[in-house]
N, C-alpha and C positions, 0 to 999 in steps of 0.2 A: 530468544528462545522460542522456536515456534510451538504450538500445542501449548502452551501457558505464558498467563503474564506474572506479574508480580506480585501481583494480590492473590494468587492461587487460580483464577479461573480459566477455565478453559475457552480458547479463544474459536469464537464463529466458525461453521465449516463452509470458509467461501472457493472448495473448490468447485460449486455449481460452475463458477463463472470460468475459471482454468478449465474445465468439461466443455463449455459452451464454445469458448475463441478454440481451443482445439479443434475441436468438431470442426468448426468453420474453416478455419486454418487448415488445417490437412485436410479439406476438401479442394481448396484451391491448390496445394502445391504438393501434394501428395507424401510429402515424409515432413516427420516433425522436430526430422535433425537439422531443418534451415529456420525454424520457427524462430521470434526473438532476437534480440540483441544481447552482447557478453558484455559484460563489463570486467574488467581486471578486480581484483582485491583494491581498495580506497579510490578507485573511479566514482566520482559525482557521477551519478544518474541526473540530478537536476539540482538547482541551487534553491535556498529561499529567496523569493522575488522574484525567479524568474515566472514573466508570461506563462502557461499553460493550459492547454487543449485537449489533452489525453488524459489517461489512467494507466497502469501496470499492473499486469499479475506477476508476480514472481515465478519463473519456472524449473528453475535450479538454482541454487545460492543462498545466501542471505543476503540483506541492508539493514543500513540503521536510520534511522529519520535525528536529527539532530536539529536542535532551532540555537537562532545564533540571538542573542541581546545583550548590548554595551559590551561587546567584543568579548563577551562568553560563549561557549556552546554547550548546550546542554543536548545530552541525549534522549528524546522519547521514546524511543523504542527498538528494536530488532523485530526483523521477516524474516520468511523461507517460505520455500517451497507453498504456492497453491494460493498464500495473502497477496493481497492488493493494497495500493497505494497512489495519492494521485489524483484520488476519484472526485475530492472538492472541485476540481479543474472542471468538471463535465457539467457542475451545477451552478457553480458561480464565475463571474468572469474578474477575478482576482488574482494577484501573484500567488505562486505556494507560499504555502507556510513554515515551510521546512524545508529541508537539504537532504537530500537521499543519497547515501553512501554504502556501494558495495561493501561487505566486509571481507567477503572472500569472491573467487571467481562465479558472477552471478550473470544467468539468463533470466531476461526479461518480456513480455509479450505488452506491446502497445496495444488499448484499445481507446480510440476515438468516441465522441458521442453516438453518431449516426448509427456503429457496431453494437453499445451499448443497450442503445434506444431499442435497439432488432432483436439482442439478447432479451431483453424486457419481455418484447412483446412476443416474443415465442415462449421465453416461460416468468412470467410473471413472480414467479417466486426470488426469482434475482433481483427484484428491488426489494425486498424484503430484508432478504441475507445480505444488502448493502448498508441497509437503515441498520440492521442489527450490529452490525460491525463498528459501526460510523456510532452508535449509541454508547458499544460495548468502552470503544476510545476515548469518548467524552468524560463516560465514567470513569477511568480510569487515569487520564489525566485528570480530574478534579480530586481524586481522591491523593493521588502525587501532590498536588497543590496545597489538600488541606494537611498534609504530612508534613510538609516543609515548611507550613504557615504554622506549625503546631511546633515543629524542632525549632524552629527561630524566635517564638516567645519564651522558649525555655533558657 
């Protein structure tokens, strides 16, 4: 559900960074109807474990992040339009963590570290609105965690 999660809050406004690979973007190719990749409705965008190099903003669609354990899957969360995901890849050299799956027919825009890095450095506030997002997540899976750890001793 984009614009809110679960616990009520309203979710970070990271379309700095959809503003910023735009910008860039249709400077090089001049229309932003070739921007992105589509993905179908239940197309993986990427697996848990796979390798990773990049990030995603979302440019139309949704996805859901789903993590898989002892051949469960749980779902973390749903995007749209303007969120990003992906982004641990840029900082750490670890598999995802998660399974990113189309829900419906969704465009995607890849950014690399080096694009990232350029973003930053022109407007400094995008790492900001990255840590706040990346914070907002943590919180909110912990607070999932302690709900579940709270319905399981009851």
């Amino acid at each position: 559900m984009p614009g809110g999660g679960k616990y009520g809050r309203k979710r970070p406004n990271t379309s700095v960074i959809f503003d910023y690979v735009l910008l860039r973007e249709s400077n090089r190719t001049r229309t932003m109807a070739v921007l992105g990749k589509e993905y179908k409705e239940g197309e993986v965008i990427f697996h848990q474990g796979d390798v990773g190099n990049t990030m995603f903003v979302i440019q139309d669609g949704e996805v859901e992040a789903v993590a898989e354990s002892h051949g469960e899957e749980y779902r973390l969360r749903s995007m749209g339009p303007n969120e990003f995901f992906g982004e641990m890849a840029l900082f750490e050299k670890e598999v995802r963590t998660a399974t990113i799956r189309a829900i419906r027919p969704t465009r995607v825009l890849t950014i690399d570290k080096k694009n990232f890095l350029g973003g930053i450095h022109e407007d400094p506030s995008l790492a900001f609105r990255i840590v706040e997002t990346m914070s907002h997540r943590i919180r909110d899976l912990t607070n999932r965690l302690a709900s579940y750890e709270e319905d399981g001793q009851q």
